[in-house]
FIDOLO-728971 format. One record per residue (C-alpha): x, y, z. Coordinates in nm, 2 decimals. Layout:
+--------+--------+--------+
:      X :      Y :      Z :
+--------+--------+--------+
:      X :      Y :      Z :
...
+--------+--------+--------+
//
This chain:
+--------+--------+--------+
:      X :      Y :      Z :
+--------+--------+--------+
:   0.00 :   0.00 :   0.00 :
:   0.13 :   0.33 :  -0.08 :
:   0.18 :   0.63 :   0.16 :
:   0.33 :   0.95 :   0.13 :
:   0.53 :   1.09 :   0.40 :
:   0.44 :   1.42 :   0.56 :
:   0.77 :   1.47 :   0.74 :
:   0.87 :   1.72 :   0.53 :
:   0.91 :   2.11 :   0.46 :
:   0.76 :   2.38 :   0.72 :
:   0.51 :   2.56 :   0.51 :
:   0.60 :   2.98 :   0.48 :
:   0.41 :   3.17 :   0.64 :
:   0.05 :   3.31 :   0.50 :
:  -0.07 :   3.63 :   0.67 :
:  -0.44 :   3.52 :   0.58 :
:  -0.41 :   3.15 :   0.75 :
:  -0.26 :   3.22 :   1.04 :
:  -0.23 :   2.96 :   1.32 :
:  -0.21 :   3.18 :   1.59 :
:  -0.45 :   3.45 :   1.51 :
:  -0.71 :   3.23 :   1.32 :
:  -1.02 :   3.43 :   1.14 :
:  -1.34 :   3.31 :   1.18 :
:  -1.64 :   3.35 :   0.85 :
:  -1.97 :   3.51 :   0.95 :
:  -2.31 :   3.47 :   0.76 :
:  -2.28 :   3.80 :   0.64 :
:  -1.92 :   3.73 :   0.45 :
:  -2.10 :   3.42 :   0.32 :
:  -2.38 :   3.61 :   0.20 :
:  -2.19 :   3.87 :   0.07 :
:  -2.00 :   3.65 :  -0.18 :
:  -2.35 :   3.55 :  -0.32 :
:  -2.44 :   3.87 :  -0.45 :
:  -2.09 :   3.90 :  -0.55 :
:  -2.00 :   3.60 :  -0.76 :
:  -2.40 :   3.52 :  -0.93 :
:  -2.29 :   3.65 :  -1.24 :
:  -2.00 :   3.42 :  -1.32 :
:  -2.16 :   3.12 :  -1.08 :
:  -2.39 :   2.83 :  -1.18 :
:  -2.69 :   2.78 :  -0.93 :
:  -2.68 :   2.42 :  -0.95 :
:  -2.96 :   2.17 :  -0.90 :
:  -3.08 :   1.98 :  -0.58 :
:  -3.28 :   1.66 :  -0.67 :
:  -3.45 :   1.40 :  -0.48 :
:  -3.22 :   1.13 :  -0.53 :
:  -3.37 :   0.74 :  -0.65 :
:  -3.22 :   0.58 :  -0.36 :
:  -3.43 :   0.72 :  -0.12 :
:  -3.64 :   0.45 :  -0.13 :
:  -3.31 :   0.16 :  -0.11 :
:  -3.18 :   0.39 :   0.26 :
:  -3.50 :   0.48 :   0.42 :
:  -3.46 :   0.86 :   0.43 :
:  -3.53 :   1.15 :   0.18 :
:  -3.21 :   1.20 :  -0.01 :
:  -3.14 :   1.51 :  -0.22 :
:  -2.85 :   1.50 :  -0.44 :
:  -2.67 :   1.90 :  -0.47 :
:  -2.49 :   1.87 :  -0.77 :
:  -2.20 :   2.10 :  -0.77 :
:  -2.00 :   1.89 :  -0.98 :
:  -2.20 :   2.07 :  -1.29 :
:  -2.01 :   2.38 :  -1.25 :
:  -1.79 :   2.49 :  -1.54 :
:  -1.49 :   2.30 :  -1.43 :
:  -1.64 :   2.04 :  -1.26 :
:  -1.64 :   2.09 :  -0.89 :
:  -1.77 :   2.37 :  -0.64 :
:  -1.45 :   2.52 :  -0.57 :
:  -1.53 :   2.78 :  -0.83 :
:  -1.72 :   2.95 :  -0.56 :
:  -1.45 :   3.06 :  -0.35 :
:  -1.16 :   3.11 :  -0.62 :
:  -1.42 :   3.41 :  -0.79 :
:  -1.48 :   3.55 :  -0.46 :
:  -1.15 :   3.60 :  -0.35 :
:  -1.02 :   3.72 :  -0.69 :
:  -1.27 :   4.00 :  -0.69 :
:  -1.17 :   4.14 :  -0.38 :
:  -0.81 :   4.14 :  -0.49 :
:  -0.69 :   4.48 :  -0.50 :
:  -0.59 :   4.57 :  -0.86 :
:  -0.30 :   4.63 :  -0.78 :
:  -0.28 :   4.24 :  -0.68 :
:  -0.45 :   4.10 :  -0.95 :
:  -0.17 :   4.26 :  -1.19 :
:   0.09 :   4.14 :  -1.02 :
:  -0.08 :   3.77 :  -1.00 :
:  -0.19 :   3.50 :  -0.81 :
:  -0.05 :   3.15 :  -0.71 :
:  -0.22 :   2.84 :  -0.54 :
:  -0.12 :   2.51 :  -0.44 :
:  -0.42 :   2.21 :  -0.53 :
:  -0.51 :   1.84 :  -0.61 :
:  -0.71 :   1.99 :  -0.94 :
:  -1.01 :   2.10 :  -0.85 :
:  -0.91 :   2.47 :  -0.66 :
:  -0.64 :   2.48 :  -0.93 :
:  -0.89 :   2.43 :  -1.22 :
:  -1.21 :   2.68 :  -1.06 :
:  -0.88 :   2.95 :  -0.99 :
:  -0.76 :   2.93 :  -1.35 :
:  -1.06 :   2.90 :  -1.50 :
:  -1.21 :   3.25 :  -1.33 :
:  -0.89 :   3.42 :  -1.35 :
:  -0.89 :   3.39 :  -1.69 :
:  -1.20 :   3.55 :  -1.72 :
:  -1.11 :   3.83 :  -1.47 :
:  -0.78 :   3.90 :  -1.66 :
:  -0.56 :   3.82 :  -1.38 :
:  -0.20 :   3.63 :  -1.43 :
:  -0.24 :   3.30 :  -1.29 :
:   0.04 :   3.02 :  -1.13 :
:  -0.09 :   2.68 :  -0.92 :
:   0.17 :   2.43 :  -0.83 :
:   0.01 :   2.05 :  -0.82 :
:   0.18 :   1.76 :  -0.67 :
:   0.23 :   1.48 :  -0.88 :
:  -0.05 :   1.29 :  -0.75 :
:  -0.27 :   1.50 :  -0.90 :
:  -0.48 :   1.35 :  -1.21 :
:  -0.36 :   1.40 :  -1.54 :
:  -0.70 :   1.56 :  -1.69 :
:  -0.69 :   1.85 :  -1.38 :
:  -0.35 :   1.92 :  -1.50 :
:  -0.45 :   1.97 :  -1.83 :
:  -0.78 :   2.12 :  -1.78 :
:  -0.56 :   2.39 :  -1.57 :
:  -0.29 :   2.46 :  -1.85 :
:  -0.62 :   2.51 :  -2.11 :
:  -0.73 :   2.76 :  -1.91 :
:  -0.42 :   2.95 :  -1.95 :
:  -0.24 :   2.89 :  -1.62 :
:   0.12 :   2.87 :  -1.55 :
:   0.15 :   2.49 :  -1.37 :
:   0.41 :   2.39 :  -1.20 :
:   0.42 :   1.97 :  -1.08 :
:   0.61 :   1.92 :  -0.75 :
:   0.60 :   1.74 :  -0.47 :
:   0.44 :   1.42 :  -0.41 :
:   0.17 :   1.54 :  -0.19 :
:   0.00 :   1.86 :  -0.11 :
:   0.24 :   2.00 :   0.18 :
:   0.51 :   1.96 :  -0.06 :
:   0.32 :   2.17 :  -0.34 :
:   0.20 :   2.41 :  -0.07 :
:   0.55 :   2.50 :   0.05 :
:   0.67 :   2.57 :  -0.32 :
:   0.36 :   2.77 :  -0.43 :
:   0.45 :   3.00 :  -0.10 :
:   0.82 :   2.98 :  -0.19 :
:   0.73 :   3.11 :  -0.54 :
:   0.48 :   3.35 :  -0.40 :
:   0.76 :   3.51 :  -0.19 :
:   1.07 :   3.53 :  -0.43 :
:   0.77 :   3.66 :  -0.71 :
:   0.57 :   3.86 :  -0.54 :
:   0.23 :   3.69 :  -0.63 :
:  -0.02 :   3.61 :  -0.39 :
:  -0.13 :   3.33 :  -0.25 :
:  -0.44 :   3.19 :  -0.21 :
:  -0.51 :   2.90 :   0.00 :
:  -0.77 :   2.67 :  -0.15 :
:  -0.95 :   2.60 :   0.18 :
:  -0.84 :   2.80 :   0.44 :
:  -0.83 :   3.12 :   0.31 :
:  -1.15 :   3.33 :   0.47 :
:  -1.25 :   3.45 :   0.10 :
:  -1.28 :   3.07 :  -0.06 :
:  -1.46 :   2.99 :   0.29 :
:  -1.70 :   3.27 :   0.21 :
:  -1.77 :   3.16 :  -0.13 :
:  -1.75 :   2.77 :  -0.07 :
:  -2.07 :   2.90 :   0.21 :
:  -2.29 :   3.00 :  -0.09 :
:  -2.38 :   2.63 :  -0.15 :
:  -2.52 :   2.61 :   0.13 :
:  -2.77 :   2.94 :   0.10 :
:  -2.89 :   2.73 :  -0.28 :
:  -2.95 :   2.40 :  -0.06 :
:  -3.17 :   2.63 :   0.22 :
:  -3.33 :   2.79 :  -0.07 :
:  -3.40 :   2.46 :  -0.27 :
:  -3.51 :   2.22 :   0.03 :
:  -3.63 :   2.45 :   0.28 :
:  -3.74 :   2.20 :   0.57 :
:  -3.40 :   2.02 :   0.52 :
:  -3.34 :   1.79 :   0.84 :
:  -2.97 :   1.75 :   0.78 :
:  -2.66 :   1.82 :   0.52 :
:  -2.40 :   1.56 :   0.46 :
:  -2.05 :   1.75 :   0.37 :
:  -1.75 :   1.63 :   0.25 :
:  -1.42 :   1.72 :   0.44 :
:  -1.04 :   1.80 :   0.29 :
:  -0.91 :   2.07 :   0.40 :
:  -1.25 :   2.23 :   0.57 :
:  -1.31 :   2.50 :   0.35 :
:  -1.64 :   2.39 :   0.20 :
:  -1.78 :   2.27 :   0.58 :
:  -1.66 :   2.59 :   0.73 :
:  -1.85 :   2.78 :   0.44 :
:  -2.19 :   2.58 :   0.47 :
:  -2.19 :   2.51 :   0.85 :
:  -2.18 :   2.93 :   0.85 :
:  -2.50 :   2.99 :   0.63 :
:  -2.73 :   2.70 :   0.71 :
:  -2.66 :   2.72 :   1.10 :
:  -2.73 :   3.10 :   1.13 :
:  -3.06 :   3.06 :   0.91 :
:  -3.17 :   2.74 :   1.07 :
:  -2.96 :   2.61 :   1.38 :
:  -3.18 :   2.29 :   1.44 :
:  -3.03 :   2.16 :   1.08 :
:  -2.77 :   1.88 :   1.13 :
:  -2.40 :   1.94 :   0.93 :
:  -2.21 :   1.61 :   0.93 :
:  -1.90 :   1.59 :   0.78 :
:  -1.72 :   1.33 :   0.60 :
:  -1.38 :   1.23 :   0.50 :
:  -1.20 :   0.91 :   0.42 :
:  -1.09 :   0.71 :   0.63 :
:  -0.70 :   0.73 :   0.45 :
:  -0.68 :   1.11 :   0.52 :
:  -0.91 :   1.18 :   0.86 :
:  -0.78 :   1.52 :   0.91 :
:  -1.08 :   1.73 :   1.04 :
:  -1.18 :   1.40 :   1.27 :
:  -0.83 :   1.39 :   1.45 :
:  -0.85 :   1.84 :   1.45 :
:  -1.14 :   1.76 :   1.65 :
:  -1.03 :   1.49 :   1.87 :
:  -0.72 :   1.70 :   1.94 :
:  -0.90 :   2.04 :   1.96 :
:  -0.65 :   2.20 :   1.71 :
:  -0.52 :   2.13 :   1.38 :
:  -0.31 :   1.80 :   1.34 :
:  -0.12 :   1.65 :   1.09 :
:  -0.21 :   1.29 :   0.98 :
:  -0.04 :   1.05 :   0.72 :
:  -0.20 :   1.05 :   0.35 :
:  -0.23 :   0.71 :   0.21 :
:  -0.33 :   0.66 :  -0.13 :
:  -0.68 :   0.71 :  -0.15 :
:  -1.00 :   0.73 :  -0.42 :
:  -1.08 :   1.12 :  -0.26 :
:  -0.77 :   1.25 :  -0.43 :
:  -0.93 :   1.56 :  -0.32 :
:  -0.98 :   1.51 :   0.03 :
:  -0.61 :   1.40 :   0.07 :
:  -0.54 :   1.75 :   0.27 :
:  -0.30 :   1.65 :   0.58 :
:  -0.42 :   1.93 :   0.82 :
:  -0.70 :   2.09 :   0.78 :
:  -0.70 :   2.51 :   0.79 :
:  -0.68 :   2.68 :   1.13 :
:  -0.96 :   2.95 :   1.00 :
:  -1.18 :   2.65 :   0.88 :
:  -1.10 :   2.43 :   1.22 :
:  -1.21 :   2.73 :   1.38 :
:  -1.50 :   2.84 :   1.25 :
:  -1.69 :   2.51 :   1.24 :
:  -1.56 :   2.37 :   1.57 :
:  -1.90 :   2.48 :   1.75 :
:  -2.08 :   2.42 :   1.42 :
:  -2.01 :   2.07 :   1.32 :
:  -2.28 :   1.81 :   1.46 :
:  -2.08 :   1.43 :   1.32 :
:  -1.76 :   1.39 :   1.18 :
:  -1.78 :   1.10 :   1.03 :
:  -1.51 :   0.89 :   0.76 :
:  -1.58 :   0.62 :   0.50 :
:  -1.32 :   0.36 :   0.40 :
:  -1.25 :   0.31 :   0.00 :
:  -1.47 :   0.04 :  -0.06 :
:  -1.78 :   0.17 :  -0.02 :
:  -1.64 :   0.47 :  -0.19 :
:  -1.59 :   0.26 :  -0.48 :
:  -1.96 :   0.12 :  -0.45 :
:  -2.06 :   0.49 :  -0.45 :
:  -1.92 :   0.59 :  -0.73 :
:  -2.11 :   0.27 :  -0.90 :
:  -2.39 :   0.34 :  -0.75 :
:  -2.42 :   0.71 :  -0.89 :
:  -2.34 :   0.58 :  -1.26 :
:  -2.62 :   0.32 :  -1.20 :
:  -2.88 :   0.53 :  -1.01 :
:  -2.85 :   0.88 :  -1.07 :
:  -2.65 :   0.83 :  -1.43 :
:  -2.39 :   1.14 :  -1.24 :
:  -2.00 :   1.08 :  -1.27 :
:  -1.85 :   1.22 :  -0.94 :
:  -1.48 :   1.17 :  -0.83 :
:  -1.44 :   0.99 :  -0.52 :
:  -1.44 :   1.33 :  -0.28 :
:  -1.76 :   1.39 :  -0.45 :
:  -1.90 :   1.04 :  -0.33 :
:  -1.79 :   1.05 :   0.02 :
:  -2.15 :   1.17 :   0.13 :
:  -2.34 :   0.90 :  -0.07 :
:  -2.10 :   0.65 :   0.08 :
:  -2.19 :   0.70 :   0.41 :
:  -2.50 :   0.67 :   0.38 :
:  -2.51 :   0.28 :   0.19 :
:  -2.25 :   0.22 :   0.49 :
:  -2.52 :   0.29 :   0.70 :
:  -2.31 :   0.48 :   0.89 :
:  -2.58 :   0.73 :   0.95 :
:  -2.90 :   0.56 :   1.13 :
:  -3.00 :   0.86 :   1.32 :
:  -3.11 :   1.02 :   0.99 :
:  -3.42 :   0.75 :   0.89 :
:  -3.70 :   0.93 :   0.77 :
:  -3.55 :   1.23 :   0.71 :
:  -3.47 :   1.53 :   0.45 :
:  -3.07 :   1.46 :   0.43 :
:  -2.89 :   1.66 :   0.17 :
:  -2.59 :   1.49 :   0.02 :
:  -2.35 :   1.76 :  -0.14 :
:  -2.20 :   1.61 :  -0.48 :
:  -1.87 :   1.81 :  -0.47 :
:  -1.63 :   1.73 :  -0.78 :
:  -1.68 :   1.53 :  -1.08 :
:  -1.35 :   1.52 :  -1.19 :
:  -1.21 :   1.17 :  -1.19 :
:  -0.96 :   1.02 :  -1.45 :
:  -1.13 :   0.83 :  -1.71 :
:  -0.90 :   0.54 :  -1.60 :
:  -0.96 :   0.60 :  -1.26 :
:  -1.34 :   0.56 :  -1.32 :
:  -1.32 :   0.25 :  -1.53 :
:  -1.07 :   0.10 :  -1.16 :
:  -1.35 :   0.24 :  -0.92 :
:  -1.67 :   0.06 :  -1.10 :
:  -1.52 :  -0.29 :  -1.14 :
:  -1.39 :  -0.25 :  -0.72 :
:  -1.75 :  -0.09 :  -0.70 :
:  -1.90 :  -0.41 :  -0.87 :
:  -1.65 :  -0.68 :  -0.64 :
:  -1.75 :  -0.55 :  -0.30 :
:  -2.09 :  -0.59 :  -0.45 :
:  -2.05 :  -0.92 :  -0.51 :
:  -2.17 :  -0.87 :  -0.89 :
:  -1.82 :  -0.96 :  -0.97 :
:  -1.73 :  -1.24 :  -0.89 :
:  -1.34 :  -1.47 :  -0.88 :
:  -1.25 :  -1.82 :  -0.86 :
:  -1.05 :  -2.12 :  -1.02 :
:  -1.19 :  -2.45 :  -1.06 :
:  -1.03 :  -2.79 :  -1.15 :
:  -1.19 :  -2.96 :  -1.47 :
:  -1.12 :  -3.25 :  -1.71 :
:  -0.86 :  -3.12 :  -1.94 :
:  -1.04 :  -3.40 :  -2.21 :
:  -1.28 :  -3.25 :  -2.48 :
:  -1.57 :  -3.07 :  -2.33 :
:  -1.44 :  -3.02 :  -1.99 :
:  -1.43 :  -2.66 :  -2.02 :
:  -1.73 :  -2.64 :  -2.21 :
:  -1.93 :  -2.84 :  -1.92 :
:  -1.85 :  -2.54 :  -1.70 :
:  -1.91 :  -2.29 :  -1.93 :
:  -2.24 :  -2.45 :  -1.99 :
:  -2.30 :  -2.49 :  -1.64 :
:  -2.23 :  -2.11 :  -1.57 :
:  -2.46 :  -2.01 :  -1.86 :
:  -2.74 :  -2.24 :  -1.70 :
:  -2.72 :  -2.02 :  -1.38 :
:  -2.76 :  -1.65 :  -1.60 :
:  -2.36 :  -1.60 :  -1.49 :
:  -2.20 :  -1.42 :  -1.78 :
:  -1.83 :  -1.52 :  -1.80 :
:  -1.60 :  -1.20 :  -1.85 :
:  -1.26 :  -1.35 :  -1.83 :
:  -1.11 :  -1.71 :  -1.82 :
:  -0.79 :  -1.80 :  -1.85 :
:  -0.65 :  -2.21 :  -1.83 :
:  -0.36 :  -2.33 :  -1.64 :
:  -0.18 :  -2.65 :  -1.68 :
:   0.18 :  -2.64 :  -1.59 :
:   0.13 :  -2.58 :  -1.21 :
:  -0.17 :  -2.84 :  -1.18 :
:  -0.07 :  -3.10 :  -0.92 :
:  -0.20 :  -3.50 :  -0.92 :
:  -0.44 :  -3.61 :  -1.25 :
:  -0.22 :  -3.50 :  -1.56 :
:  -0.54 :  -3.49 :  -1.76 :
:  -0.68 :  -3.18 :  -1.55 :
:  -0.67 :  -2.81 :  -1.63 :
:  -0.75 :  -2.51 :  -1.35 :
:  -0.93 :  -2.29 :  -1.49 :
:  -1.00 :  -1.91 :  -1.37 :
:  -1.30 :  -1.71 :  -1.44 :
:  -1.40 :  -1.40 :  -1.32 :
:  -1.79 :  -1.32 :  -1.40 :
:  -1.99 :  -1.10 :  -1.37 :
:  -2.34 :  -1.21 :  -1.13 :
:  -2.68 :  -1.03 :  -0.97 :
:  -2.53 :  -1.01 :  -0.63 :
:  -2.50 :  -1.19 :  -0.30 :
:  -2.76 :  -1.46 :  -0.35 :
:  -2.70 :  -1.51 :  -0.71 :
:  -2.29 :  -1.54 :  -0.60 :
:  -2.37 :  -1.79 :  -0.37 :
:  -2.58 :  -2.01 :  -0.60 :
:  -2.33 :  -2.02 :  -0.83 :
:  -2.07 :  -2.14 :  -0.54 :
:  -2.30 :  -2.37 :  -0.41 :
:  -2.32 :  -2.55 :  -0.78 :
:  -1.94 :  -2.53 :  -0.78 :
:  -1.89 :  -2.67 :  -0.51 :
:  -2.15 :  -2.96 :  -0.53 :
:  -1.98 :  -3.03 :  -0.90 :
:  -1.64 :  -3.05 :  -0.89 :
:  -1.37 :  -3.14 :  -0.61 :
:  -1.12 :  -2.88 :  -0.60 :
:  -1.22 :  -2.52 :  -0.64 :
:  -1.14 :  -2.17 :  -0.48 :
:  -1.34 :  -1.88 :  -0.47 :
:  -1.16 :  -1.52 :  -0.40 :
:  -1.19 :  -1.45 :  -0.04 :
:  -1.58 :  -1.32 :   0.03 :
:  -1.66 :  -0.95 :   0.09 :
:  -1.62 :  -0.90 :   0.48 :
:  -1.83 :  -0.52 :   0.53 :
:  -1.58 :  -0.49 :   0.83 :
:  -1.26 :  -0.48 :   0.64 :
:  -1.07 :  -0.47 :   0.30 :
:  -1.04 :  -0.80 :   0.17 :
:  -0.72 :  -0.86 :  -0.01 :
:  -0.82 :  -0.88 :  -0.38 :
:  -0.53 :  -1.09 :  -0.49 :
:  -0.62 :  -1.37 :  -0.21 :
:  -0.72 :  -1.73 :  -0.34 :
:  -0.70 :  -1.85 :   0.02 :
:  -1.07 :  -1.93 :   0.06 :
:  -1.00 :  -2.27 :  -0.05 :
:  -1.31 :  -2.56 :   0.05 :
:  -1.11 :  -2.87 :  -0.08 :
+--------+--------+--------+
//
């Protein structure tokens, strides 16, 4: 398993993020970026989601990720560009992101004529690099995580002369993050509670601001994966606190300490932290193709993944708004997450069997899998490493089934037809299983 280590550079310091003077939003900053960024802003949809039925509560999908570039960090980066001085916005502007602050920065700098740098590590996708270059920023890869690429940006800021802007933290891109949640007030009035998803806290700090000064009885939750529980451990510590990054699906989550402003402001705000672990990530992301036909990265999901964890029981029967963040996800990255999607659901199913290596013995089990409505989508035949009757073959198949009960017909029809076969270990809900394991073996 990969991990990055975060034992590296002290960041430079920013005036506007500043650890020992933090600056907390108020409702009227948050509605005061409304009025400011409308213009260049799309008001994006909330819809009842078709899963409400499947979970037992009233979900409402808020689609951010149909913004120009794909994710609702546009928000903030046009709010704080317009109240750069313009003086500042000649001189330019530099940022440190994953993709998605990078891409909503470039994008409205473009269109507000200001000079534009952002410094991604090299975990960042390839399409939010290039989506950043097209819209006519200067980007810079370094660093193999985003303290790295934070503490270059800065270092570049200060031998330049550009200015920052944090991509969470800062209390402009807080502000303007916020204004999602005045839309979701706006478009589901009596909502119970709000599901938001947690990096660096920028977009919590934002909507726990607007929705808990219009209607303080409404719930805020926050969630985060489980590979980069930053705002969880702030909160458990009381302060800021670095954690380790492991590789994770919520590339955009993967902030190691959340912002002191953000920590800050929604410290008294925040009702649930809660964090998701990849799998059901993975599912999420399937189950959005499937249900809702939306493609949304795996930060986007975290919200929707949550809920099929049934990590949130509290919220049966109610209004729960589920904030769809990004939907900026490699194309390769997509294809990984719906097949890991369809294993955890059992739908895709692994296993090698032993069968006469005489004519017809593989067509008997393909037969026999066809008889049960399982569609075969690999098979490969081994011979070499066969121990015991030299007229065998083991063959491995991966298919493609309806679920639990269908996967365990088909095992039980295995099992009851030949004498040596192994199934991939079964999904345990509890914990990864290891997806190269072969150990579940019955004979």
């Amino acid at each position: 398993m990969e991990r990055y280590d975060n034992s590296r550079p002290t960041i430079e310091y920013d005036p506007m993020c500043d650890s020992e003077n933090p600056q907390k939003i108020s409702f009227e900053d948050v509605s005061a970026a409304a009025y400011r960024i409308q213009s260049g802003i799309i008001k994006t949809p909330c819809v009842k989601s078709h899963m409400s039925s499947i979970y037992g509560m009233e979900i409402y999908l808020k689609n951010d990720f149909l913004q120009h570039t794909g994710s609702f960090k546009e928000r903030g980066a046009r709010n704080a560009l317009l109240l750069l001085s313009p003086e500042t916005k000649a001189r330019g502007v530099i940022s440190a992101s994953l993709g998605n602050h990078s891409q909503g920065l470039s994008y409205h700098a473009q269109q507000l004529n200001v000079p534009t740098t952002v410094v991604m590590p090299n975990v960042a996708p390839i399409m939010k690099i290039e989506n950043c270059r097209s819209y006519g920023a200067n980007v810079v890869i370094h660093g193999h995580d985003m303290k790295e690429a934070k503490y270059h940006a800065m270092t570049l800021a200060k031998e330049k002369g550009l200015t920052y802007i944090n991509g969470y933290d800062h209390p402009h891109i807080m502000a303007g993050q916020g204004t999602v949640g005045l839309e979701i007030l706006e478009q589901v009035p009596d909502v119970d509670a709000v599901l938001v998803p947690v990096g660096g806290g920028g977009l919590l700090a934002g909507v726990a601001t607007a929705i808990k000064h219009l209607k303080p009885h409404v719930l805020i939750y926050g969630v985060e994966t489980e590979k980069c529980p930053s705002m969880e451990t702030a909160m458990r510590n009381k302060e800021p606190t670095s954690v380790q990054i492991w590789s994770t699906l919520a590339d955009g989550l993967a902030v190691p300490t959340v912002g002191y402003n953000a920590f800050f402001t929604v410290k008294n705000l925040i009702d649930k932290m809660i964090t998701v672990n990849e799998d059901w990530l993975a599912r999420a992301i399937l189950r959005l193709v499937e249900q809702e036909k939306y493609v949304v990265e795996g930060g986007g999901a975290v919200c929707v993944a949550a809920i099929m964890a049934g990590l949130v029981p509290e919220l049966a029967n109610k209004k729960v708004v589920c904030i769809l963040s990004g939907g900026n996800i490699d194309t390769t990255i997509l294809g990984r997450c719906l097949e890991r999607g369809l294993a955890a659901e059992q739908r895709l199913v692994k296993f090698k069997v032993t069968v006469s290596d005489r004519p017809g013995g593989i067509a008997e089990l393909c037969k026999l899998l066809a008889s049960l409505g399982v569609s075969i989508k690999d098979i490969m035949q081994e011979r070499a490493w066969v121990y015991g009757d030299i007229f065998s073959v083991r063959v491995k198949v991966v298919c493609e089934t309806r679920g639990p009960e269908h996967m365990a017909e088909l095992r039980n029809v295995i099992m009851n037809t030949y004498k040596e076969w192994y199934f991939a270990r079964e999904w345990d809900e509890r914990r990864r299983p290891s997806t190269d394991s072969l150990d579940d073996v019955s004979h």
